[in-house]
TIRO-2110 file (N, C-alpha, C; in Angstrom, 1 decimal):
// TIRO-2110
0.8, -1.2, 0.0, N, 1, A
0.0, 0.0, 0.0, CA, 1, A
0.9, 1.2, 0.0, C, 1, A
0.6, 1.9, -0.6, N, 2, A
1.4, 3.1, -0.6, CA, 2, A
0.7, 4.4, -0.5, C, 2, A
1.3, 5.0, 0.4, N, 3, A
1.0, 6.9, 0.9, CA, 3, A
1.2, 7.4, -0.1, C, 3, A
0.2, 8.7, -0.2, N, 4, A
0.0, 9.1, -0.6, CA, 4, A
0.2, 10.9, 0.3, C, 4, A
0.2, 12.1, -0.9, N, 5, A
0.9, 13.1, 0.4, CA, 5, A
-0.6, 13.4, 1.0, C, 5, A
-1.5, 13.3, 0.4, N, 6, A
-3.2, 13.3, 1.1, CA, 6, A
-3.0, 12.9, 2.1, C, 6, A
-2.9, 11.3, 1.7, N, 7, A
-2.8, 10.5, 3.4, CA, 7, A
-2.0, 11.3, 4.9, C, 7, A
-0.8, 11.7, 4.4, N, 8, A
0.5, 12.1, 5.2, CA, 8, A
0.0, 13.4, 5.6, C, 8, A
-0.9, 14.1, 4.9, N, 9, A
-1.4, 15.4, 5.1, CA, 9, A
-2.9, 15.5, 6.3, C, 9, A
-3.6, 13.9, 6.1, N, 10, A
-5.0, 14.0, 7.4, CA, 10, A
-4.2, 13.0, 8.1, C, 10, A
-3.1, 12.3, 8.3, N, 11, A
-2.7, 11.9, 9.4, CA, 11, A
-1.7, 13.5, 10.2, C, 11, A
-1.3, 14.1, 9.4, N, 12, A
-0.6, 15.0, 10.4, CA, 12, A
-1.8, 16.5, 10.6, C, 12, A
-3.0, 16.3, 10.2, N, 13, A
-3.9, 16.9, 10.9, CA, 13, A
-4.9, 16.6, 12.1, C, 13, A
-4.7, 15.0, 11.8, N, 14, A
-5.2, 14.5, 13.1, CA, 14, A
-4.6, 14.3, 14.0, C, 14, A
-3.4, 14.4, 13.9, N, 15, A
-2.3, 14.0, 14.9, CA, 15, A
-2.3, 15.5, 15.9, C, 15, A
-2.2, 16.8, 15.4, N, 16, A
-2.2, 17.8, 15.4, CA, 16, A
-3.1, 18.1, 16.6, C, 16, A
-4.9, 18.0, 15.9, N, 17, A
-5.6, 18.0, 16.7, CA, 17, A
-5.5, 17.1, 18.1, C, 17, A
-5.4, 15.9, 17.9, N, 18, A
-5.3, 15.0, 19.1, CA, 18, A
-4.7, 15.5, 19.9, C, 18, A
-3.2, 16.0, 20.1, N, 19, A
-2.1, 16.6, 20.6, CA, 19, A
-2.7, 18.1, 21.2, C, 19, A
-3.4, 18.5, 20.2, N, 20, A
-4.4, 20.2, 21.0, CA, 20, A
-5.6, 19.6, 21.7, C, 20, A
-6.1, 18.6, 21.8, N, 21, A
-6.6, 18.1, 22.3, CA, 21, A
-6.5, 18.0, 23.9, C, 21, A
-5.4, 17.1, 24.1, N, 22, A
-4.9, 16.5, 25.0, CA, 22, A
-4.1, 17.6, 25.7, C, 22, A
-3.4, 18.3, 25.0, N, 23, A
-3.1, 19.8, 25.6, CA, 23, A
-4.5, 20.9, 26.3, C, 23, A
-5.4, 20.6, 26.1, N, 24, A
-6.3, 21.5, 26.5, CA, 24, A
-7.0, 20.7, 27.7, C, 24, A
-7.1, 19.5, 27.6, N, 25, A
-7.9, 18.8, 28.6, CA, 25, A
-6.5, 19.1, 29.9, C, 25, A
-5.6, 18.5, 29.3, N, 26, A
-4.2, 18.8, 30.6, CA, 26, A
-4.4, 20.4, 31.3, C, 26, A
-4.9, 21.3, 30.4, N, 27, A
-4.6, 22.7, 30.9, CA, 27, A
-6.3, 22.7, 31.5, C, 27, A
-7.2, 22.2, 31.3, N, 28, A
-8.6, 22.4, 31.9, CA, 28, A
-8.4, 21.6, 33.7, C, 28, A
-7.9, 20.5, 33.7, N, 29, A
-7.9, 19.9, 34.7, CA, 29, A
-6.6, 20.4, 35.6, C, 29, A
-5.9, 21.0, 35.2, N, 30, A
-4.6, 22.1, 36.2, CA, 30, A
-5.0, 23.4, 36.2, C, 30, A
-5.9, 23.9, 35.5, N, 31, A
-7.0, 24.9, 36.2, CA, 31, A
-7.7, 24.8, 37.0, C, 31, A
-8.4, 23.3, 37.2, N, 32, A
-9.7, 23.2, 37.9, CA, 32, A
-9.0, 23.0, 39.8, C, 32, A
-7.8, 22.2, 39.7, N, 33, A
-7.4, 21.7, 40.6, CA, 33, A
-6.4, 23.2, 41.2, C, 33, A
-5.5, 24.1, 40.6, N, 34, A
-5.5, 25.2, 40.8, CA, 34, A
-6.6, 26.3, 41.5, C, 34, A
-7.8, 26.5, 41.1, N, 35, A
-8.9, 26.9, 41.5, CA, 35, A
-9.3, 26.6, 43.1, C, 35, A
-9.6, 25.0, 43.1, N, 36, A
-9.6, 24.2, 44.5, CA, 36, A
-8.7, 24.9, 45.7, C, 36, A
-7.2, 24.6, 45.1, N, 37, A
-6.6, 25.1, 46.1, CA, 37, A
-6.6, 26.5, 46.8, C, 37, A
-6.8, 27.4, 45.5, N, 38, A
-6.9, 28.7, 46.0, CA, 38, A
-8.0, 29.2, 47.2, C, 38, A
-9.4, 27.8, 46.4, N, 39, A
-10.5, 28.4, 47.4, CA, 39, A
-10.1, 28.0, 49.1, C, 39, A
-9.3, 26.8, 49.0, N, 40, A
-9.2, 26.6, 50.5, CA, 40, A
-8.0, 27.6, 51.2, C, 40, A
-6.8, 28.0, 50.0, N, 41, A
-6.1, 28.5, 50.5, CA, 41, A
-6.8, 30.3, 51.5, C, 41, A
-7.7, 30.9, 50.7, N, 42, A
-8.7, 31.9, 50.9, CA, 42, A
-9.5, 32.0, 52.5, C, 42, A
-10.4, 30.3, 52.1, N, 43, A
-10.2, 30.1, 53.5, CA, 43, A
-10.1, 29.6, 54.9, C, 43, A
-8.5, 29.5, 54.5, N, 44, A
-8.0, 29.2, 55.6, CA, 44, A
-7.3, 30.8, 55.8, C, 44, A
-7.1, 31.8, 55.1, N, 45, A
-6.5, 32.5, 55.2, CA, 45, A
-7.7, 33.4, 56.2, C, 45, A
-9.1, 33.5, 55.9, N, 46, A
-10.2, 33.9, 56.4, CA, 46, A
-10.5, 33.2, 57.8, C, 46, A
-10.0, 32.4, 58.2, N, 47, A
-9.9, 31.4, 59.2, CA, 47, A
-9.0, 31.8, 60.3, C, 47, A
-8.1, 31.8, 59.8, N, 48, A
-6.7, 32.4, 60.4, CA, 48, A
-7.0, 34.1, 61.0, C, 48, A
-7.5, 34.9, 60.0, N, 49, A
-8.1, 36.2, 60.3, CA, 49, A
-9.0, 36.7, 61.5, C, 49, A
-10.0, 35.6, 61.2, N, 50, A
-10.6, 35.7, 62.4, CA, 50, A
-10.3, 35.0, 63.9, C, 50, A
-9.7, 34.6, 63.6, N, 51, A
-8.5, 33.8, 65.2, CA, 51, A
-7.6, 34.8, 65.8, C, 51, A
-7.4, 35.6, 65.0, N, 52, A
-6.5, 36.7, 65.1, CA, 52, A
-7.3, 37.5, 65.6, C, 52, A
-8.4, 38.3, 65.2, N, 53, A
-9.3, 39.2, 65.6, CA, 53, A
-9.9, 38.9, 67.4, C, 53, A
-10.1, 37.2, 66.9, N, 54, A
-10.8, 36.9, 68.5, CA, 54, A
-9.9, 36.9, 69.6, C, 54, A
-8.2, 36.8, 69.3, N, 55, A
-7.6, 36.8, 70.3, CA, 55, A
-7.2, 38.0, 71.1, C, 55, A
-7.3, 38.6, 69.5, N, 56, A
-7.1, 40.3, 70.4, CA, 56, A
-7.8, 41.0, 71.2, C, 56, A
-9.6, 40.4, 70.6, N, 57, A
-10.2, 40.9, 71.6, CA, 57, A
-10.7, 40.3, 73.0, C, 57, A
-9.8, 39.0, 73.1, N, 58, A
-9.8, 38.3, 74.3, CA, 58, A
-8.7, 38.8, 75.2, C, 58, A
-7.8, 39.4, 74.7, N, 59, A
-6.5, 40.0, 75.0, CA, 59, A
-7.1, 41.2, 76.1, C, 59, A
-8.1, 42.0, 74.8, N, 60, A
-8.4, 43.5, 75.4, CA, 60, A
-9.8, 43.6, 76.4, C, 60, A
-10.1, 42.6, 76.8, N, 61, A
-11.1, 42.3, 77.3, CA, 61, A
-10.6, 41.8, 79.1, C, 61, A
-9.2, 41.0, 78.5, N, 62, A
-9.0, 40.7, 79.9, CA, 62, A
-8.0, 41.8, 80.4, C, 62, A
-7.3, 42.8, 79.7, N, 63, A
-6.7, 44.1, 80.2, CA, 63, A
-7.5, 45.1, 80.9, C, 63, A
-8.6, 44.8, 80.5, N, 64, A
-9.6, 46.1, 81.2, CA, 64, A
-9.7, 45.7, 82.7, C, 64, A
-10.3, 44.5, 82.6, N, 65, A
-10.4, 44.4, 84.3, CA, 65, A
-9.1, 44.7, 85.1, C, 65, A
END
């Protein structure tokens, strides 16, 4: 059987796509999982914030007396 440059020309457009394919699925799911972290990093950071806040005012609560 012999190639033809047609043939060599929709194998290297499908090859192409496949490859943009697979590139976009890789960059969709290191978005999604990027995303995740940020929301917990947020918060914990909101977490942390308010622990901060409450100790201060456990601080200034016990200075007055």
């Amino acid at each position: 059987m012999k190639f033809t440059a047609l043939d060599y020309l929709i194998a290297g457009i499908l090859s192409y796509y496949l490859i943009k394919g697979l590139v976009f699925l890789f960059m969709w799911t290191t978005m999604g999982i990027m995303a995740d972290e940020g929301k917990k990093r947020k918060a914990k950071k909101l977490e942390e914030r308010k622990e901060a806040i409450r100790r201060r005012r456990e601080i200034r609560d016990n200075t007055k007396s």
